[in-house]
C-alpha positions in Angstrom: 21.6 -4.5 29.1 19.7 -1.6 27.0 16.9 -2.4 25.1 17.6 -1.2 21.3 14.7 1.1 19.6 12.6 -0.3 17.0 14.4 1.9 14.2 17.9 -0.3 15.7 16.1 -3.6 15.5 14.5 -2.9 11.8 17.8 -2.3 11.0 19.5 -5.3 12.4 16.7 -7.1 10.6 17.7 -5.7 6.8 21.6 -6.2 7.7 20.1 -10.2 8.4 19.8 -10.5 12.0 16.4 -11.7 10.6 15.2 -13.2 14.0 15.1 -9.8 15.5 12.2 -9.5 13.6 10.5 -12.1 16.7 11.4 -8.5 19.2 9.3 -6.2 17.0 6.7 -8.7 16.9 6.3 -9.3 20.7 6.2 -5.4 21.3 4.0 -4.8 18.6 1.3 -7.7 18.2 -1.3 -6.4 20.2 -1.4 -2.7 19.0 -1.4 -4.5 15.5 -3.8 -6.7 16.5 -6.4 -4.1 18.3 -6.1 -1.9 14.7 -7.0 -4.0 12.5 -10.0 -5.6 15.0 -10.9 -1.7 15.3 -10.7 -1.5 11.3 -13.8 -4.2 11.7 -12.3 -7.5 11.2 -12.9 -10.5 13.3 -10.3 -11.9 15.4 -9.1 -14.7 13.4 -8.8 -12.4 10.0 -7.1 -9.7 12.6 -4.7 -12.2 13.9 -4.1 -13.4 10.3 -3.5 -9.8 9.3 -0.8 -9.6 12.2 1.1 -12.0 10.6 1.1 -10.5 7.3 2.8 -7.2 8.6 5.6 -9.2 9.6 5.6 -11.2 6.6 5.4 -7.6 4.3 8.3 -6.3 6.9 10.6 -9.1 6.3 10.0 -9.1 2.5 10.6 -5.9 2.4 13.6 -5.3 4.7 15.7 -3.9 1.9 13.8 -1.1 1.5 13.5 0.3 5.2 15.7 3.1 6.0 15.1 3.9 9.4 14.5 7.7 9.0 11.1 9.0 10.4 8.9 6.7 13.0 9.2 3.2 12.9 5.5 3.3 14.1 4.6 5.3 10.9 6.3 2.7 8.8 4.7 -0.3 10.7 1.3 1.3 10.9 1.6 2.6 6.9 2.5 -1.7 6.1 -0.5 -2.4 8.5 -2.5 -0.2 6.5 -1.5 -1.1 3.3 -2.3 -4.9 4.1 -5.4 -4.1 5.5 -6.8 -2.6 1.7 -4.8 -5.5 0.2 -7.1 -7.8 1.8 -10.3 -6.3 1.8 -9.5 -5.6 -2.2 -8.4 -9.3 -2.7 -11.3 -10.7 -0.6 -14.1 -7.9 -2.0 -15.7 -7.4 1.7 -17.6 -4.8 3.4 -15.6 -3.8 6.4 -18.7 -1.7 8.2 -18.1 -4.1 10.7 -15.9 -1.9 13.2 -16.6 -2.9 16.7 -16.3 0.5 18.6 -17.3 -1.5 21.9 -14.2 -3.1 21.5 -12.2 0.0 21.2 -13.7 2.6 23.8 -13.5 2.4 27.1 -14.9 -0.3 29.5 -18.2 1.3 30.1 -18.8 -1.8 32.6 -19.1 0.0 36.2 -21.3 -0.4 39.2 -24.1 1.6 38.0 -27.8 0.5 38.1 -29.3 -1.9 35.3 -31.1 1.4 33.8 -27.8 3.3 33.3 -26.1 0.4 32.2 -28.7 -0.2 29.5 -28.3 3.7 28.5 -24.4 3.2 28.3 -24.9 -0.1 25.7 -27.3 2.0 23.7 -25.1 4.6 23.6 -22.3 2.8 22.6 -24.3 0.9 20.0 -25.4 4.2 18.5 -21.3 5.0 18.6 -20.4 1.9 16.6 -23.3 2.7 14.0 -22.1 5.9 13.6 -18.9 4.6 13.6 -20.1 2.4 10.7 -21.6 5.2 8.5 -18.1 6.8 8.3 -15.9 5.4 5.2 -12.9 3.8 5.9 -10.5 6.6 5.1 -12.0 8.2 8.5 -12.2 5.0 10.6 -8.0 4.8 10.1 -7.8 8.4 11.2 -10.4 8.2 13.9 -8.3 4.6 15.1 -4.8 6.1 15.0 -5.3 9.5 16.2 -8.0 8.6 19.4 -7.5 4.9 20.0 -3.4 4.5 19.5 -2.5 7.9 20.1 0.3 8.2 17.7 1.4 11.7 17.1 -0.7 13.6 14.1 3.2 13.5 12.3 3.2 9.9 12.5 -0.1 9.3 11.2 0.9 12.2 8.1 3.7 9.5 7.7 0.9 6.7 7.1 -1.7 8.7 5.2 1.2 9.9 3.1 0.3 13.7 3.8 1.6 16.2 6.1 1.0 16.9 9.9 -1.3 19.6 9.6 -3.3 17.6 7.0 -3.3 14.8 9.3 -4.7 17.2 12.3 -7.7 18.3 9.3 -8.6 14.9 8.6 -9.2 13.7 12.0 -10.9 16.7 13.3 -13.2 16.4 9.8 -13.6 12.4 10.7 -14.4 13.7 14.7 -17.1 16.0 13.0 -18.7 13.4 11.0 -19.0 11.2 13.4 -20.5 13.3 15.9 -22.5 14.5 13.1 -23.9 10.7 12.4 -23.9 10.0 16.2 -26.2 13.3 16.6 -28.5 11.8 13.7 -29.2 8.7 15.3 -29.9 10.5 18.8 -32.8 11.8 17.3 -34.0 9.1 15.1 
């Protein structure tokens, strides 16, 4: 049995195979899940976000054509509910756990090295911080999920070479900010 593409799922799922929907989710819960805990939410409000994709996607089955990246689409409804929330609940999301996101710095290395590595990537998640959230998406999706710089265009709404421009002017501020608090 072949395993049908996201785009042929979404589809099945606006003609009202509506329980198709439960495939999209199983593939796609985690990456959902680590974005929006990257974006700086908690794990409960990130888990609760999740659900709210899939909630948006169903609602608004009608209107999904299945041209472009079904990644683009789910990551532009991901995005969307992301502001939606943080609008509707009026929080500060300078929260953005960049330990989280980076890789396991946890190796057999002495205490003092170890120590280095945590201060390091404290310094990475304050700088992380000091970047506004338009830069944090772009950082997220272009380093930490790997989609394509024409995908991401398809969530910011701008082209691919746009894309490319914001995330190596995000990559520049925060190893601008990162470079600030080395000295400090």
């Amino acid at each position: 049995m072949h395993q049908l593409t996201d785009n042929a799922l979404m589809l099945k799922v606006k003609s009202g195979e509506v329980d198709k929907l439960g495939l999209i989710y199983e593939r796609h819960k985690k990456r959902l899940f680590g974005f929006f805990y990257n974006l700086g939410n908690d794990p409960m409000t990130s888990e609760d976000l999740v659900q709210n994709v899939f909630v948006r996607m169903l609602k608004y089955k009608k209107s999904y054509t299945g041209e472009g990246s079904f990644m683009a689409w789910m990551f532009r409804t991901a995005r969307n509910v992301n502001y939606d929330f943080h609008k509707k609940n009026k929080k500060n999301t300078n929260q953005t756990d960049v330990a989280a996101i980076a890789y396991k710095l946890e190796d057999e290395t002495s205490e003092l090295e170890r120590m280095d590595k945590k201060d390091t990537m404290v310094q990475l998640e304050r700088a992380m911080h000091s970047l506004p959230m338009e830069k944090r998406e772009v950082l997220i999706l272009s380093k930490y999920k790997a989609m394509k710089f024409s995908e991401i265009g398809e969530v910011l709404g701008c082209s691919e070479g746009a894309a490319k421009v914001k995330a190596h002017r995000a990559l520049n501020d925060l190893r601008s900010a990162f470079e600030k608090m080395q000295i400090q």
